[in-house]
N, C-alpha and C positions, 0 to 999 in steps of 0.2 A: 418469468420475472414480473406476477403481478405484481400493482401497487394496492395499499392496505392504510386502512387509519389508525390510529394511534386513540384506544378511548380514554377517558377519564378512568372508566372501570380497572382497564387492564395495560398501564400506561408501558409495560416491559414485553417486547416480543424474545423469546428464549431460545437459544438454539444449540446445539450440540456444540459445535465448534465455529469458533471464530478465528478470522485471519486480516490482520492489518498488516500494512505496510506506507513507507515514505511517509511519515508523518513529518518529517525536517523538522524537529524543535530545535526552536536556535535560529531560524533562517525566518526572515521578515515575509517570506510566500509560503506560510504555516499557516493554515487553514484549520489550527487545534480548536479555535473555538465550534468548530462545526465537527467534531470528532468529538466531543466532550459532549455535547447535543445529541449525538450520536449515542453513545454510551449508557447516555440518561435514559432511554428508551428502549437499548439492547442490550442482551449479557449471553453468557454463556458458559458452559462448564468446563471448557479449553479455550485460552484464548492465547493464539500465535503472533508473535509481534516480528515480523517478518523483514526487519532492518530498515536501516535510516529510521529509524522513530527520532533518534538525537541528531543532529547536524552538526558535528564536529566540524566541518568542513566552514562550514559559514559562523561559528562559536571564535574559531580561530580569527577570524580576519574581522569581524564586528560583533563587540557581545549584543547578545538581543532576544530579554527572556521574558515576556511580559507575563502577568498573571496566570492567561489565560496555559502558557504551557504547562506552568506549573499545577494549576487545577489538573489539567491533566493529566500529570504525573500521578497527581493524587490520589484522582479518579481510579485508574488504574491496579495501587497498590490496595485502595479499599476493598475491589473487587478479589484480589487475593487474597486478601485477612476474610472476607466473607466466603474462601474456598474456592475462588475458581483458581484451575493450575496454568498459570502464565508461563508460558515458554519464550525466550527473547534470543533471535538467532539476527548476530551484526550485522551490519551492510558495509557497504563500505566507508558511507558520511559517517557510522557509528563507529569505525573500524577499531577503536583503542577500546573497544568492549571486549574484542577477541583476543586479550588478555587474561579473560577470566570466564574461560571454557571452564565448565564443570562447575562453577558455582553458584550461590544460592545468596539472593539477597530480597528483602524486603516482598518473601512468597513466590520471587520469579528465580527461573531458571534458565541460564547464559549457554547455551551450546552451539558450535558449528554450524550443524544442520540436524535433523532429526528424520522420521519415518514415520507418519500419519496414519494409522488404521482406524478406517469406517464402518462402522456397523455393520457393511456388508462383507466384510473381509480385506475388501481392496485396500491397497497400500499407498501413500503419495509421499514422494519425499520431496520435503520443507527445506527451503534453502532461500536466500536472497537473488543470488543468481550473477553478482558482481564479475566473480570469478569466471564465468565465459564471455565476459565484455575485454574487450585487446585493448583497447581502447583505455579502459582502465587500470589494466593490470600492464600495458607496456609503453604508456604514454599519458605518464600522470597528469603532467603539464597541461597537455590536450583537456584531459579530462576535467580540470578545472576550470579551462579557459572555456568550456563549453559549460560547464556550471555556472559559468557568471553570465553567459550570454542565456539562457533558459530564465536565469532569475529576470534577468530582463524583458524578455519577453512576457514572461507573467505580470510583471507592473504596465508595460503596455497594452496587455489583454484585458489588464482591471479598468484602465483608465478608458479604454474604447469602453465596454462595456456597462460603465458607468454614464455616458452620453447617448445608448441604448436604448436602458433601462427608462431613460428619462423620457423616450422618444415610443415607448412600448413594443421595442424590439426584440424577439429574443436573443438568448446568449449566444455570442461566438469566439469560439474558437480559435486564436493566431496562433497558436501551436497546432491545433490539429490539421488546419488547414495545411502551416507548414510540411506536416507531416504526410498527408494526401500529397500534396503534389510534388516533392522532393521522392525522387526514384530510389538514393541513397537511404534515406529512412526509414524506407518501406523497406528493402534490401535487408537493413541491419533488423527490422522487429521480428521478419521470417529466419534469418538466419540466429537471432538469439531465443525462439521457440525452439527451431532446432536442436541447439545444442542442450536445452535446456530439458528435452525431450529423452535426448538419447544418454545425457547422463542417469535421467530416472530408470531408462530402461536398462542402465549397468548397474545400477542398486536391486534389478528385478523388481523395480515396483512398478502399480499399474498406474500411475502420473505421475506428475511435478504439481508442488506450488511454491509461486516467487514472486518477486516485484522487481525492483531495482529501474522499471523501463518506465514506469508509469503509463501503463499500456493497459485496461483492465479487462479481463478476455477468458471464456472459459471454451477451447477448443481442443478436436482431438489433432495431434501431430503422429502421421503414422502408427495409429494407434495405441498411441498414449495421449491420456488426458493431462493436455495442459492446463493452466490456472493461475491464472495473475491477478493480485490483490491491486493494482494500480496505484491510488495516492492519497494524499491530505493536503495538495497544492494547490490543484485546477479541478482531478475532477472528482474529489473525494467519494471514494470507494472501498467498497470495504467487500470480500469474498464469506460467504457463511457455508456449512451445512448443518441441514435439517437433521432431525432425530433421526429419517429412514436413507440416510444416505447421500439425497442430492443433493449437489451445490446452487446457491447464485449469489450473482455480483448484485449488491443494496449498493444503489446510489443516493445518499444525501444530499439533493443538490439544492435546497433553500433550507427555508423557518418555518417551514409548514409542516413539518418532521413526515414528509412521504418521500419517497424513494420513488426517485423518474427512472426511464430508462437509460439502461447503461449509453453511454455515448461512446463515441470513438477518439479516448485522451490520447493527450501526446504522450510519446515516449521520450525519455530524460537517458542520456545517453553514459550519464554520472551517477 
């Protein structure tokens, strides 16, 4: 996971395959301006939009759409009028997407889950990952009320972080931290690798890739290669592979258009 400049010459680094996820458009803790920034300077000839890109969930309860997502969007479809093949598999905050499994709008394509083959043969199956969260699938209520407390914490980590900056601190963390020292947390991110592992290895493929945890992470689980896209909230992340195969996680983490090392984000439990 070196870091690289970005020249005048050659302002687009290209990569086989692209994998976003959690971008929450529609939720005021969207970080799309730095994913369009993003975008400006990478492409690729597959790009997986790996759920919550929309935020239904926070669309519902306050609209809130500024410019900046909409460029986005834009962004986006421009890169499929210029050919690349976008694939869009829902999450759960997009969940009224998976009404329109199998279709085709605007160059992208709406499917469940799909089945990744690399250059080298290996296989990964792309999914969000919602659906091994209990949490979500059996305690909706929960899951919301822990989505309003995550947004929260993110306008408290803005607002520390902004008296930081002023003070020539680096960034920190109140979700991650959270997430280190809370035993439950840690608990649920091994146990949603887990499951997230052993359904790849009931499709016979040789990984997973997912998001939904905002956790961004490429390990192996009982030999399978995991792989999580992580977010566009805290710690904007973005998963790639190269032409010959390997992956890494690009962290966007300023205006400098370099890519730091990955950190250790929180995991969103919604």
């Amino acid at each position: 996971m070196g870091s690289y400049d970005v020249s005048d010459e050659s302002p687009e680094r290209r990569f086989r395959t692209l994998f976003i996820s959690d971008v929450h458009l529609g939720a005021r803790g969207s970080q799309a301006d730095l994913l369009l920034d993003f975008l400006r300077y990478h492409d690729a000839d597959t790009i997986y939009l790996v759920g919550d890109i929309v935020d239904g969930w926070a669309l519902k309860s306050s609209w809130h759409w500024p410019q900046s997502h909409n460029d986005l969007v834009q962004k986006l479809l421009r890169k499929a009028r210029k050919g690349a093949k976008i694939i869009y598999i829902p999450g759960n905050h997009d969940e009224f997407l998976r009404n329109y499994y199998g279709t085709h709008f605007g160059g992208i394509d709406v499917v469940e889950n799909t089945v990744h083959t690399g250059p080298d043969g290996k296989r990964y199956l792309v999914i969000h990952g919602d659906i091994f969260d209990l949490v979500v699938q059996n305690a909706r209520w929960l899951a919301h009320l822990g989505d309003k407390a995550y947004d929260f914490a993110i306008q408290m980590n803005r607002f520390v972080n902004f008296f930081r900056r002023m003070f020539g601190v680096p960034y920190w963390s109140l979700s991650q931290w959270a997430k280190q020292k809370v035993k439950n947390a840690v608990n649920y991110i091994g146990a949603f690798e887990q499951a997230l592992a052993a359904e790849a290895r009931r499709h016979e493929a040789d990984g997973v890739i997912c998001g939904h945890i905002h956790y961004a992470v490429i390990r192996d689980e009982a030999g399978t290669r995991y792989m999580n896209c992580g977010d566009w909230v805290e710690s904007c992340t973005a998963l790639v592979e190269h032409d010959d195969g390997h992956f890494e996680i690009i962290t966007w983490a300023d205006h400098l258009q370099k890519p730091a090392q990955v950190p250790q984000v929180a995991a969103r439990a919604a």
